[in-house]
C-alpha positions in Angstrom: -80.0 -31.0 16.8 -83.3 -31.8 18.3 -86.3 -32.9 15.9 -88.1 -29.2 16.9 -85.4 -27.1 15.8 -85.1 -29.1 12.8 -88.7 -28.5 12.2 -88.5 -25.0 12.9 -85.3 -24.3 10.5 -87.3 -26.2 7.5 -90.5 -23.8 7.9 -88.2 -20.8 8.3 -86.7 -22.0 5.2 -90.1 -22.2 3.6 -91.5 -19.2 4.7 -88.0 -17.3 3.3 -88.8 -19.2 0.1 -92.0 -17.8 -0.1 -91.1 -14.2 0.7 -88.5 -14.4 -2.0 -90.7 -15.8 -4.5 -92.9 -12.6 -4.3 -90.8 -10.2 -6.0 -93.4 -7.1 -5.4 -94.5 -5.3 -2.5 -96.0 -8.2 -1.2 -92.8 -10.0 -0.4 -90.9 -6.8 1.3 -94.2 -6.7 3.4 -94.7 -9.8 4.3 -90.8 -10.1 5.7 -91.2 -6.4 7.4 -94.1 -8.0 9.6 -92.0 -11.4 9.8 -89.4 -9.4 11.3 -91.5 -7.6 13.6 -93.1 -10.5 15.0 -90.0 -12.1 15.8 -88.8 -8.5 17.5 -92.0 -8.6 19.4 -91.9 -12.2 20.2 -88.1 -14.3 20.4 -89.5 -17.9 21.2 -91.9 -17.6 18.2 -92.4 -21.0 16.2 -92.8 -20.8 12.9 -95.2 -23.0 11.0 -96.0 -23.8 8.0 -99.4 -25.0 6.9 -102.4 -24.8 4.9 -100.5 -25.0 1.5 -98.0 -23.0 2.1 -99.3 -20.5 4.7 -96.4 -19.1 7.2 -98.0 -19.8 10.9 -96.4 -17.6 14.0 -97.1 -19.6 17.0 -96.3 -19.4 20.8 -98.8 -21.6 23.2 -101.0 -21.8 20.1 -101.1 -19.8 17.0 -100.3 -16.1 17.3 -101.4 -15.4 13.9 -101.3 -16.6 10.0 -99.3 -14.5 6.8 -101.3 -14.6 3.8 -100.3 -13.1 0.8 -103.3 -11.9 -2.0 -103.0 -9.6 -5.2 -103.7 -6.9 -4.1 -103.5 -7.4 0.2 -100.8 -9.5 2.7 -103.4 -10.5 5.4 -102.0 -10.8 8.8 -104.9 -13.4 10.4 -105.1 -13.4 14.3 -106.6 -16.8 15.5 -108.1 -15.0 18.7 -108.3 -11.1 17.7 -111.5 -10.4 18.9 -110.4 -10.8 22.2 -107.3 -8.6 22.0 -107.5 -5.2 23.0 -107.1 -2.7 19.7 -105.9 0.6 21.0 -104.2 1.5 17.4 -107.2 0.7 15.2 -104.9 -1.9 13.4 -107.2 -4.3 12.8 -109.2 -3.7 9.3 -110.7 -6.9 7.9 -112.9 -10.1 9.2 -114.3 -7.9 12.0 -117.3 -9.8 11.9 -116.3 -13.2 13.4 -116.4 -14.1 17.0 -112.9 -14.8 17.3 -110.5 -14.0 14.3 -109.4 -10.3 13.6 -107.1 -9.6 10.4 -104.9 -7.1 9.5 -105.2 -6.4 5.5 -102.4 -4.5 4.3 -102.2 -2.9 1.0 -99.4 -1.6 -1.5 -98.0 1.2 0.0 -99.2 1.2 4.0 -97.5 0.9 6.6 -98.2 -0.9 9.8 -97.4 0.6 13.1 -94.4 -1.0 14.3 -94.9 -0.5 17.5 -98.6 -0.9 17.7 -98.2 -4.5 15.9 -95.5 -5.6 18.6 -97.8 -4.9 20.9 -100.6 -6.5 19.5 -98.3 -9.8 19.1 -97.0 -9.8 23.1 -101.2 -9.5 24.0 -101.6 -12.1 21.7 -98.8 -14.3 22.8 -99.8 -13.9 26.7 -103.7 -15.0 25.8 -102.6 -18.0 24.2 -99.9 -18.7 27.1 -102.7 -18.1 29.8 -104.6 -21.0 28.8 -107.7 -18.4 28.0 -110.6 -19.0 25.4 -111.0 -16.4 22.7 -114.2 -14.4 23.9 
């Protein structure tokens, strides 16, 4: 097995650790999005930084999983310069270059409108584009 794949099975391992370890909401959430962005994206990498921080990557980081009391904040590195149609993004609208996603107990992201969100992100980074 080559040193990447082993790198990419121990932060998969970490970030099922994690998901596990949150026993609430928060956990069922965080793996519902996981899922998703692997759906929406098959070559993902999956990271692991930041103290513990799952990291979805593909030609630079797609976005960051962070979990809160009372949110699980979905972090894109470059939102502002991805096209919204869906309204998903919520939180950090502010910044010139991060968008988040804050998701609460009880909502539900559109599954479809996230995948999408995740390919445009994926084929910014992969173009070799700066964030606006």
């Amino acid at each position: 097995m080559a040193k990447d794949e082993v790198q990419d099975q121990a932060a998969s391992a970490l970030i099922d650790a994690k998901i596990a370890s949150l026993t609430d909401w928060r956990g069922a959430t965080l793996a519902r999005m996981r899922a998703l962005i692997r759906e929406a994206d098959p070559d993902v990498v999956e990271e692991v930084k930041w103290r513990g921080v799952p990291v979805w990557s593909h030609g630079g980081i797609i976005c960051t999983g962070e979990t809160y009391k009372s949110v699980v904040k979905l972090t894109f590195m470059k939102g502002a310069s991805l096209a919204d149609p869906a309204g998903l993004f919520n939180s950090s609208l502010e910044g010139n270059a991060r968008r988040a996603i804050d998701i609460r107990e009880g909502e539900v992201v559109d599954a479809d409108a996230f995948k999408a969100l995740i390919g445009e992100a994926v084929a910014l980074n992969i173009s070799g584009k700066k964030a606006r």
